[in-house]
N, C-alpha and C positions, 0 to 999 in steps of 0.2 A: 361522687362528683368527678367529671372531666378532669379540674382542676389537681386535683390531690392527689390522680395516679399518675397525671405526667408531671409532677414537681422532680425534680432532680435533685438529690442527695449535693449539695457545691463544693463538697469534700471528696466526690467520686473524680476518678482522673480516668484520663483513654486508658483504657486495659491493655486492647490488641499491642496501643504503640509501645507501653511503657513492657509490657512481655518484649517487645522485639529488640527496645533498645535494651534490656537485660541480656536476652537472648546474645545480642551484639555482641557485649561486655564479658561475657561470660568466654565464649568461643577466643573472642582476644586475648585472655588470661590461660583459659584451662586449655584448647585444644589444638594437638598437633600441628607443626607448621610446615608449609612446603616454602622452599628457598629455590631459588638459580645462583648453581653455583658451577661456574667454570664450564659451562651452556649446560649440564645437566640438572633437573630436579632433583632437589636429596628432602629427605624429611629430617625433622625435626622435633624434639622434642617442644612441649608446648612453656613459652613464657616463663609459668612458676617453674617447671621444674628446670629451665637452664639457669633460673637464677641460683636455684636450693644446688644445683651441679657446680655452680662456680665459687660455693662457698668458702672454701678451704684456701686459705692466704699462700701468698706464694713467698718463697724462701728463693735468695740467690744472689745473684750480682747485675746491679747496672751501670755500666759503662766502667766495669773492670774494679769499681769499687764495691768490697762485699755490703751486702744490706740484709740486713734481716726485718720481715714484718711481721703484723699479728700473724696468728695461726688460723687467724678466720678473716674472710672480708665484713669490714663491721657494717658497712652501709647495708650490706647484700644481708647478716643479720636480721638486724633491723626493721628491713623493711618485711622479712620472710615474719619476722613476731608479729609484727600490726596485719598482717594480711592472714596471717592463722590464726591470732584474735576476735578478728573482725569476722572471719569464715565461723565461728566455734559461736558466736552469738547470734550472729546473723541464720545458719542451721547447726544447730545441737545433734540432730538426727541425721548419719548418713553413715554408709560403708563405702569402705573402697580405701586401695592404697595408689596413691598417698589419698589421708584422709582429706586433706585442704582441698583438693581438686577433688573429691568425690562430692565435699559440700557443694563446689559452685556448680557443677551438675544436677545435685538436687536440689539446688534455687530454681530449676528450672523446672523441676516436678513437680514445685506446690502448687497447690489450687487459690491460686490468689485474687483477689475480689476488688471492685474499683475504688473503695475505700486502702485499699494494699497501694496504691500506684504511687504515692508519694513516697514511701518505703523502697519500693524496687526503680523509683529515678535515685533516692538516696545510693542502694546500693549496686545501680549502674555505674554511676557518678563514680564511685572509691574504686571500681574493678577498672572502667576506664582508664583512670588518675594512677592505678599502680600499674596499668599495662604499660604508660607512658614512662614512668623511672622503673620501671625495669629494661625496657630499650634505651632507656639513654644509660642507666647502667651498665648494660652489656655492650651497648654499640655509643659508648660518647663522640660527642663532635670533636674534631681531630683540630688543634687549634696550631698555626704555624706563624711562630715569632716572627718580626722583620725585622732584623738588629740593623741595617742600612738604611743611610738615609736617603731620600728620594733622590734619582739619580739626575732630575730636570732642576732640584731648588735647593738640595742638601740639605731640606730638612728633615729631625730626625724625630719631632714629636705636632703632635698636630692634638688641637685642642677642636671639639665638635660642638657648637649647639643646641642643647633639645629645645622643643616647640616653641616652650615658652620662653625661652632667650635666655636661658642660665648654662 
């Protein structure tokens, strides 16, 4: 019957897209980066490994008073253990150093079927989610106090409404 061979499996998802938005995900995490810096192109190393580079805490003085910190960054930790957990379940199977980034290369190798595409938006979705707190890790927004108060009204605190009027 007609019928029965063009039924569609409702559990099957786009392949190509949900490959490409992995694809995406992957490239954003695992691979080298190019910068403008100072009108030149420089490379860079990719995402994970500048996060695994900046792991080691910094020791010294701010603003003339000594400080001492952890010996490691714990956030940059952290978030390196959930994304090497997640690589290690997500592929068991892979070579390459470092092994984390050798995994998320060979997400890319499997032979994945349209029944897989809800699995590879899952693990687009997390590769995405930790490209983004590793840039705001490495690069946070720069926040600049205004201890004056407004030079038209002297005021020095302002209270804002959200939508709903609270």
């Amino acid at each position: 019957d007609w019928l029965v061979t063009a039924a569609v499996n409702v559990e099957d998802g786009n392949l190509p897209e949900a490959r490409r938005r992995l694809e995406r995900a992957v490239y954003a995490l695992a691979d080298p980066q190019t910068r403008l810096f100072g009108g030149r192109l420089h490379r860079a190393p990719c995402l994970y490994l500048q996060l695994r580079d900046a792991l080691p805490g910094e020791q010294g003085t701010g603003n003339g008073v000594a400080r001492s910190l952890p010996p490691v960054w714990v956030e940059a930790v952290d978030l390196l253990n959930e994304i090497d957990t997640a690589l290690e379940i997500w592929q068991p199977q892979a070579a390459g150093v470092p092994l984390t980034v050798a995994r998320m290369w060979a997400l890319l190798e499997r032979s994945w079927r349209p029944q897989d595409v809800r699995q590879m938006d899952q693990i687009a979705s997390a590769l995405e989610a930790w490209a983004k707190q590793i840039d705001s890790l490495l690069n946070p927004k720069s926040i600049k106090p205004v201890s004056a108060a407004c030079p038209s009204c002297g005021t020095k605190t302002v209270y804002r409404r959200d939508s709903g009027g609270e």
